[in-house]
C-alpha positions in Angstrom: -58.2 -0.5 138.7 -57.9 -2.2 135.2 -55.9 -5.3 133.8 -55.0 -4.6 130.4 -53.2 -6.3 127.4 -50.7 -4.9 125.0 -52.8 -2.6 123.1 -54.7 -1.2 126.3 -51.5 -0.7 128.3 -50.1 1.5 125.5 -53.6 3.4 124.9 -54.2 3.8 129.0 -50.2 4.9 129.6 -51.2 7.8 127.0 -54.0 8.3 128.6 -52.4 8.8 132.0 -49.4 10.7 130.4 -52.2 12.9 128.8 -54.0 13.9 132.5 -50.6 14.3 134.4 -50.7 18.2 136.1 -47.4 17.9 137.7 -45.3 15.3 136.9 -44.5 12.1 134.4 -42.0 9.3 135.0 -41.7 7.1 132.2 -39.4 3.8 132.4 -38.8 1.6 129.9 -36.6 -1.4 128.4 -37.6 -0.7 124.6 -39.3 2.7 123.2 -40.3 3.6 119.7 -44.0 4.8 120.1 -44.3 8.0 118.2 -47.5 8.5 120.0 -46.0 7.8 123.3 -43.6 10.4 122.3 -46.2 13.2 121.6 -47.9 12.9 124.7 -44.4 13.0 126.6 -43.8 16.1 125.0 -47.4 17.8 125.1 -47.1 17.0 128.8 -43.7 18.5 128.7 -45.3 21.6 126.9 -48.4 21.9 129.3 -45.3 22.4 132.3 -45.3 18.7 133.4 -42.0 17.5 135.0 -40.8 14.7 132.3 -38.4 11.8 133.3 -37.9 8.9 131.0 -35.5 6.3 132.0 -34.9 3.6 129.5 -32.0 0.9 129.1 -28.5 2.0 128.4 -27.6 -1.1 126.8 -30.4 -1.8 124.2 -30.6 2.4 123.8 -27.8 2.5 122.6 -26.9 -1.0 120.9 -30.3 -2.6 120.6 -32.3 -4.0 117.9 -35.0 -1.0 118.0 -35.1 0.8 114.8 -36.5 4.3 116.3 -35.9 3.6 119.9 -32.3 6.2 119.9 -34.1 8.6 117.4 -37.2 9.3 120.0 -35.4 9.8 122.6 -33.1 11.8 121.2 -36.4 14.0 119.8 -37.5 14.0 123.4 -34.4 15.2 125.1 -33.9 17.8 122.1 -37.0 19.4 123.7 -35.7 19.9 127.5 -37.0 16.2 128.6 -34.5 14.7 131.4 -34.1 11.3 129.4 -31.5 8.9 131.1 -30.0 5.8 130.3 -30.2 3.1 133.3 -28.8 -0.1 134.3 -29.2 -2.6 136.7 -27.5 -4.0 139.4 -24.0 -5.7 139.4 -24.4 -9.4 137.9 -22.2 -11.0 141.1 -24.2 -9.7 143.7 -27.0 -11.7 143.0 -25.0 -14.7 141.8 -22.9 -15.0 144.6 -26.2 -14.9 146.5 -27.5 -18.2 145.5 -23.8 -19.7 145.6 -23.4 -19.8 141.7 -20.6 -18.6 139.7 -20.0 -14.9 139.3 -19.5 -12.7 135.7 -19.0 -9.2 135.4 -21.7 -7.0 133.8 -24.9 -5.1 135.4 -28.5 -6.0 134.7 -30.7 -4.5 132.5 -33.5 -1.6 132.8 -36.4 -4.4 132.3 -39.2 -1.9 134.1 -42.3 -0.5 131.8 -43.9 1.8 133.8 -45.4 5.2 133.9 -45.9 7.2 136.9 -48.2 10.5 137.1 -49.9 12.2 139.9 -53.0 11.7 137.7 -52.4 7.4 137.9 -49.8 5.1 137.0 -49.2 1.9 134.8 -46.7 -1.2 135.6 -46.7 -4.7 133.4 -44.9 -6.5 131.3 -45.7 -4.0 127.3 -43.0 -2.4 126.3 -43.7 0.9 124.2 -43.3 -0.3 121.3 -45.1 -1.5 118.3 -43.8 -4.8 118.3 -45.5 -5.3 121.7 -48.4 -4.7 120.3 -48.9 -8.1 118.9 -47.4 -9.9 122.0 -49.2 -11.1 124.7 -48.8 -8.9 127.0 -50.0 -8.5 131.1 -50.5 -4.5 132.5 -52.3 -3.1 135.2 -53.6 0.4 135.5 -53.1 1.7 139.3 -55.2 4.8 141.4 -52.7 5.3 144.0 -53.3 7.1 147.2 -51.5 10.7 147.7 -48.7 9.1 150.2 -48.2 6.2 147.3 -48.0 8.7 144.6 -45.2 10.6 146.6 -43.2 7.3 148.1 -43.1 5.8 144.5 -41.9 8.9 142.9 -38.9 9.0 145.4 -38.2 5.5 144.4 -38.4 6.3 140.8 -36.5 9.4 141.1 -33.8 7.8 142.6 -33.7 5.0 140.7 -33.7 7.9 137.4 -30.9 10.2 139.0 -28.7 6.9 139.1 -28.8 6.9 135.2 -26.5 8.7 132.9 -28.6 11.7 130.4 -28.7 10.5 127.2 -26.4 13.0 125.7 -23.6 11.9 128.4 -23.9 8.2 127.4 -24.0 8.9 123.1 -20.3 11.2 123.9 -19.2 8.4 125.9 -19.5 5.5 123.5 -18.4 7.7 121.0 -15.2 7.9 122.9 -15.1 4.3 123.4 -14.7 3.8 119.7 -18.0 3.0 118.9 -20.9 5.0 116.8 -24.3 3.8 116.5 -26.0 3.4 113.1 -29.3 5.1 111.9 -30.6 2.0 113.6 -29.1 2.3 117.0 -27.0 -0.8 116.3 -23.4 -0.3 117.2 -20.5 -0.4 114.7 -16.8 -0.4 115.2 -15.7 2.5 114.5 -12.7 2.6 111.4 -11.1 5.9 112.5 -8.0 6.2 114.0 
């Protein structure tokens, strides 16, 4: 329907968020938007079905100053947020005959997914993004689309770990995460 750039892609994923009836699916690789946040949570509120799935590793060691503190708010208030990954590094290597490392990929999407519309491009929902140049397309999907690409997101989403099961878990690993979301070794013993 609409190419947009950074600014646009943020403004029409509200704006999609904000007409949803039944359902919201909200993937991302960075997240600090508070107004991304409130209109996850009034669509929440208004009896939507919220998903977000963002990525485990930069949710919980990354560089994004509110990224851990929003999603925490979201999942305080009964949203499902999960903590993703991609696939196994080797598989892909080994593919294209090249030598192999441990490790999975990343959650790299930015999309949102309503049965009012969806968005898919390159912002992420940040404000850093903002000022990047940045490539987004707002979609009208047909019924049957709408349903096929929330199966795919869904399964995709129940792959992740909740939020809550991932923080308890690195805690137990020995790490903590700092107001900031940037990991720490822990000094206890």
């Amino acid at each position: 329907m609409e190419f947009l750039d950074g600014v646009s892609s943020q403004e029409r994923a509200i704006e999609v968020i904000g007409r949803a009836k039944e359902f919201v699916m909200l993937f991302a690789f960075t997240f600090d938007r508070a107004d991304v946040t409130k209109a996850l949570l009034a669509a929440h509120a208004r009896g939507c079905k919220v998903s977000v799935g963002v990525d485990r590793r930069w949710t919980l060691n990354g560089k994004t100053r509110d990224q851990l503190s929003r999603l925490q708010e979201l999942a305080a208030q009964g949203i499902d947020v999960r903590v993703l990954v991609g696939t196994a590094y080797d598989v892909e290597y080994r593919a294209v005959q090249r030598s192999t490392f441990a490790g999975v990929g990343l959650q790299h999407s930015k999309a949102v997914h309503t049965d009012s519309g969806a968005f898919v491009g390159s912002c992420n929902f940040t404000t850093a993004s903002r000022a990047n140049r940045e490539l987004g397309v707002l979609l009208q999907l047909e019924p049957e689309e709408v349903d096929a690409q929330r199966h795919k997101m869904d399964t995709a989403f129940l792959e992740g770990m909740p939020l809550r099961d991932a923080e308890k878990l690195a805690e137990q690993q020995g790490r903590s995460l700092s107001p900031h979301g940037r990991r720490h070794v822990s000094t206890r013993r």
